[in-house]
C-alpha positions as CSV (number, residue, x, y, z in Angstrom):
1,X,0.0,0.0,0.0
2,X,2.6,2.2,0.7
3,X,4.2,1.8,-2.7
4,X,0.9,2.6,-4.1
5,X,0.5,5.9,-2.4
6,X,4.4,6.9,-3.9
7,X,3.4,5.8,-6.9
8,X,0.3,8.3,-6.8
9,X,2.4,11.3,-5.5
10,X,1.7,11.7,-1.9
11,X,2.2,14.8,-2.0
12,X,-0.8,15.5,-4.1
13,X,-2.6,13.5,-1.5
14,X,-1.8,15.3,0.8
15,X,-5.1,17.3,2.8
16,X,-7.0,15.1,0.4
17,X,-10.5,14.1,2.4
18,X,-10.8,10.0,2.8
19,X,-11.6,8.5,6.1
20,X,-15.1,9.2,8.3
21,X,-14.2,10.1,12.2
22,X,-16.8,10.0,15.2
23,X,-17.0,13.5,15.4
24,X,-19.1,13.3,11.7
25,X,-16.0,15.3,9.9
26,X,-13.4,13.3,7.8
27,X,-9.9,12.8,8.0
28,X,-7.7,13.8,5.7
29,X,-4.4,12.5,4.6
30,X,-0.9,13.3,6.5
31,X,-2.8,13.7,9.4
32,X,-2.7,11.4,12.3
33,X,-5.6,9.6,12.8
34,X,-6.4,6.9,15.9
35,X,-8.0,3.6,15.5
36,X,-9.8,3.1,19.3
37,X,-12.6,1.2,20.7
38,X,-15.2,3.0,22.2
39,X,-14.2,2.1,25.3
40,X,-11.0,3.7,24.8
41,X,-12.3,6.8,23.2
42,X,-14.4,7.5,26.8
43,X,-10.9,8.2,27.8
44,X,-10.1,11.1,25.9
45,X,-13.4,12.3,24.5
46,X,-12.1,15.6,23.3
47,X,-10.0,13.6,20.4
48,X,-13.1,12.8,18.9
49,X,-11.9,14.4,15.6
50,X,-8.8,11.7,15.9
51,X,-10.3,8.9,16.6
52,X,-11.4,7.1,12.8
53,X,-15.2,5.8,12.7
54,X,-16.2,2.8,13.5
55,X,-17.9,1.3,10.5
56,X,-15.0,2.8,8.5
57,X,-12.1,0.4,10.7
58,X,-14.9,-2.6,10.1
59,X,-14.8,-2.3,6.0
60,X,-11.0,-1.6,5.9
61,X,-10.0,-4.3,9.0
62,X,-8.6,-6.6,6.3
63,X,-5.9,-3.9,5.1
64,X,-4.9,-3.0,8.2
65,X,-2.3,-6.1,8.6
66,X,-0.7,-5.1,5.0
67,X,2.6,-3.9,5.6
68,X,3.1,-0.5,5.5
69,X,-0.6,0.1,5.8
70,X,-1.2,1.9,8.8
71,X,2.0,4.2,8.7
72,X,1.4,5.1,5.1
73,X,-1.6,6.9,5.6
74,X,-0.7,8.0,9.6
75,X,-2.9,5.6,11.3
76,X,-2.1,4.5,14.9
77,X,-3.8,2.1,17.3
78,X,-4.9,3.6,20.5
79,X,-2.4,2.6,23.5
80,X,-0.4,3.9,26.0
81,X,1.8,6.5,23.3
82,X,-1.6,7.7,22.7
83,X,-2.6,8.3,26.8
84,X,1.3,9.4,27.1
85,X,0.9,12.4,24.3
86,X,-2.4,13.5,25.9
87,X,-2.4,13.0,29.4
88,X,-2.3,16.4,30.0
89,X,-5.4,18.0,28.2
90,X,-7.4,15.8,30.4
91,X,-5.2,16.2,34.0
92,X,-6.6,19.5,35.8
93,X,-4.3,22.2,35.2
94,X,-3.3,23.0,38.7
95,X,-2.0,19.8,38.6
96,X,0.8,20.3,36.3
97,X,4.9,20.4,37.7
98,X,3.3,19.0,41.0
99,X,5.4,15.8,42.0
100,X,2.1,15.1,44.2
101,X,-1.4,16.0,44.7
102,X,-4.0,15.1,47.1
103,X,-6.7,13.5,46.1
104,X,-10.7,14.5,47.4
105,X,-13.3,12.4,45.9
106,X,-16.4,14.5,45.4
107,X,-18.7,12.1,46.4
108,X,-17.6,11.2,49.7
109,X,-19.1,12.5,52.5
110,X,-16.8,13.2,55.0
111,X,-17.9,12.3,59.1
């Protein structure tokens, strides 16, 4: 696959529209775009314009094992790279540089 997208000038692919996201908007190519169950899109909800749709990983599952597939067109599977790069858009801010923070669950009632 990935010889085919050389041989097509990726370059001139480059921006070009292809794959449906959960958001509703489509992906485009160059850009990096996250295969995740739901279940693991919960986790970081505000990527929803990352994460690639559903039905779309279905029809396309038996590419995904080509070589070269997924890195050709900037795919990744969700995992812990993915929490790594974005643990801190969903960390409360006051939280960053700390080497410790106390925890308060909202929800217990304290005696």
């Amino acid at each position: 696959m990935g010889v085919i997208l050389l041989e097509i000038g990726y370059k001139e692919m480059l921006n070009l529209c292809f794959m449906p996201l959960v958001d509703g908007s489509v992906g485009t190519v160059g850009r990096k775009l996250i295969m995740a169950t739901p279940e693991q899109q919960s986790m970081l909800p505000h990527l929803k314009c990352k994460f690639l749709n559903q039905k779309a990983v279905l029809l396309l599952q038996p590419y995904f094992s080509l070589p070269g597939f997924m890195k050709s067109l900037n795919f990744e599977h969700f995992g812990p790279k993915v929490i790594a790069q974005n643990i801190s858009s969903i960390l409360p801010s006051e939280w960053e540089g700390k080497d410790f923070v106390s925890w308060r669950d909202p929800n217990r009632v304290v005696e």
